[in-house]
N, C-alpha and C positions, 0 to 999 in steps of 0.2 A: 281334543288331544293334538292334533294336527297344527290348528295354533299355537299351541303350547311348542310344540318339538320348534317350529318356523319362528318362535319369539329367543327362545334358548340359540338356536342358529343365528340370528340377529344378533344377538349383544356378544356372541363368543365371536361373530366377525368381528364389530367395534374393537372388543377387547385387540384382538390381534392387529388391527392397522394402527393402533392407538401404542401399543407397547413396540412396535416397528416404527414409527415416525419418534418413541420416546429414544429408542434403539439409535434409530442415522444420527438423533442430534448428538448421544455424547460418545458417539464410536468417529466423529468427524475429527479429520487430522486438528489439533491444536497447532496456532502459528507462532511463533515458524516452528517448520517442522523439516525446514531446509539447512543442511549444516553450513551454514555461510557466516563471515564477520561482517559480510553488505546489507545490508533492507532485503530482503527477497523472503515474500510469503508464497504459500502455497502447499502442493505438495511434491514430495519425490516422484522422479520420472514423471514431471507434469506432461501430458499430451502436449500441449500447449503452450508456451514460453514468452512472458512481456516483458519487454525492456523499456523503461519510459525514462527521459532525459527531461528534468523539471526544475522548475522556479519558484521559490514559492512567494517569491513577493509577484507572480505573473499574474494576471487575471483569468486568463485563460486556462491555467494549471491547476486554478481553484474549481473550475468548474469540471475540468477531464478528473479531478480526484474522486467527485462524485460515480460519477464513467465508471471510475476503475473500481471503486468501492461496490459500485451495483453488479459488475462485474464475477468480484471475488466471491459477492452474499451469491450469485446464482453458479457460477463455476467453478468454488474453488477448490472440487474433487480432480477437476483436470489440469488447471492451470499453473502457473507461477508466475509471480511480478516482481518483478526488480526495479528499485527506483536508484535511477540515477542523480545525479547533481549537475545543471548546468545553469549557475544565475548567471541572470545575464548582467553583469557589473557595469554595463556601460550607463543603465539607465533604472536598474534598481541597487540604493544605495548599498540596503541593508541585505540582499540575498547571499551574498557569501559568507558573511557570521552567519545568517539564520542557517544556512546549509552544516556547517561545521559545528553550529548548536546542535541542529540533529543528527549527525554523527556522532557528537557528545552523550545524546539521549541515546542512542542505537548501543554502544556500551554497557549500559545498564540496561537493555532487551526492551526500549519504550523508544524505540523507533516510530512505528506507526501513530502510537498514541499522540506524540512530539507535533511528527507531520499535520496530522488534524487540527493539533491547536495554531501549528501556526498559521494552518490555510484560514482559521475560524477569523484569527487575528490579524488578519495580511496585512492591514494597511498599519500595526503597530511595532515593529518588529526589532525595533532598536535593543539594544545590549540588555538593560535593567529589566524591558517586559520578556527578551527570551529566557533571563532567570528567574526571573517569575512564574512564565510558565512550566518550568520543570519541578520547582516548587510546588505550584497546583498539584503536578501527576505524582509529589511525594516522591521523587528523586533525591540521591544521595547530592545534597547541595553544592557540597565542599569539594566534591569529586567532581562534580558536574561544569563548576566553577574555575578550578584546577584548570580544566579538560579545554575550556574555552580560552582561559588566558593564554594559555601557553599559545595556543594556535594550531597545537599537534595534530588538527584535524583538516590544515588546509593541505597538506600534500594529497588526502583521499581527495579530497574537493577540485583539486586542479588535477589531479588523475584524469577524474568524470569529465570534466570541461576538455581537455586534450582528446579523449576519445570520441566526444561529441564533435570536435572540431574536424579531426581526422575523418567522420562519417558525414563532415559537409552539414552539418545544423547550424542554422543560424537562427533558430527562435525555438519555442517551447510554446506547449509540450508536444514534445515528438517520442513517436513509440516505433516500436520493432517488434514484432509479431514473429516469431519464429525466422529472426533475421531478416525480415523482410519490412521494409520503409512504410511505416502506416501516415499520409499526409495527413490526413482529417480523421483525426479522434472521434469524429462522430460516427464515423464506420466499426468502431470497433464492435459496437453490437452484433452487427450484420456477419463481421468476421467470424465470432466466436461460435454464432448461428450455424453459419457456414463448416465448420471446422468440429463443433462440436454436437451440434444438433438442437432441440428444442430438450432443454435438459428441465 
């Protein structure tokens, strides 16, 4: 009998850690869930605040995306990330159309999705593959297209680059941690440890 009652106790635990982990995943903020017309995922009153200045024809930008991505899967009850624009034009041809492509994609709320494809694609990034890739994500083509000709999307784009400039950057990706100059992307783990604890 005693087994019996301790086997009943056993599965009605399960049941409850099992309908609680079913529970966090679809009670978790959908992104964005930040009222902004900029990139910025996360949630309201994040603890937390990243501001990242990036390239996406960079090599190094490709790799801190991953950073920021593992980041968001493990804190993004606390955090927000803002991604800024700063290509560097001097020596990548095509990162300021791919930047104002994904402003184009961020219009249509496939900002992040956009960013991904183009870090997957970096080294292809000229005009016909970044329509292409909006095409893939099933973007409004015409609009999209529209969006890019015009250019209506380089004033945000030299906005980014002007703020970057005034905060003294001169490469990517550089991040800001609750206002504060993170050098080496590779601390960011360490930070968030720090800040947020072993979540």
């Amino acid at each position: 009998m005693k087994e019996h009652i301790w086997k009943i106790l056993i599965g009605l635990g399960a049941v409850l850690i099992i309908g609680f982990l079913v529970y966090s995943h679809y009670t978790r903020p959908t992104y964005p869930d930040i009222n902004s017309s900029r990139p910025i995922k996360g949630v309201l009153n994040a603890k937390v605040k990243i501001v990242e200045f990036s390239d996406f024809e960079c090599p190094a930008c490709k790799a801190a995306a991953q950073v920021v991505k593992s980041l968001d899967e493990k804190y993004g009850y606390e955090i927000s990330i803002e991604y800024k624009y700063f290509p560097l034009v001097s020596i990548h041809q095509n990162s300021f159309l791919a930047a104002m492509a994904a402003e184009c994609a961020n219009d249509q709320g496939e900002f992040w999705a956009y960013h991904d494809k183009l870090f997957e694609n970096q080294n292809e990034l000229n005009e016909s593959n970044l329509i292409q890739f909006a095409k893939d994500l099933n973007l409004d083509i015409k609009s999209f297209q529209a969006c890019l000709d015009s250019k209506a999307k380089s004033g945000i784009v030299r906005t980014d680059m002007a703020e970057g400039s005034n905060l003294g950057l001169d490469s990517t990706p550089t991040f800001f941690v609750d206002g504060e100059k993170v050098d080496n992307w590779d601390l960011l783990e360490g930070i968030m440890k720090e800040k947020l604890g072993n979540i």
